[in-house]
C-alpha positions, 0 to 999 in steps of 0.5 A: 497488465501484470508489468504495471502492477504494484507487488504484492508485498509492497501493497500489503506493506503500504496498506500496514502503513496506511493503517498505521497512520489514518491521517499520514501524521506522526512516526511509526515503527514498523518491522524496525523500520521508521514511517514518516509522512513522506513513506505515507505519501509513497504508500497512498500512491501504492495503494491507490494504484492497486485498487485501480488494477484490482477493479481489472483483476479479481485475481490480483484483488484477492492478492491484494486483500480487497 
């Protein structure tokens, strides 16, 4: 379970992204690094997959900050 499962820094980072930028529009800066719709696009995927492995694992959720 856990192979398949997205990082836990990358799930935290994509959720920073995502927060950023609600409706995947616009540029943002962050950590020094540029965000565009395109990393957006790449971090609702990651998000959305660690939501479907965190109803599995409660562990990983709480890891995950569900």
């Amino acid at each position: 379970k856990r192979v398949f499962s997205p990082d836990i820094q990358e799930v935290l980072f994509a959720k920073r992204i995502l927060e950023a930028m609600p409706d995947g529009s616009g540029v943002e800066m962050i950590d020094g690094k540029m965000q565009d719709d395109a990393t957006w696009k790449q971090a609702k995927v990651i998000v959305d997959l660690a939501k479907l492995v965190a109803q599995k694992d409660p562990d990983l959720a709480q890891a995950y900050g569900f």
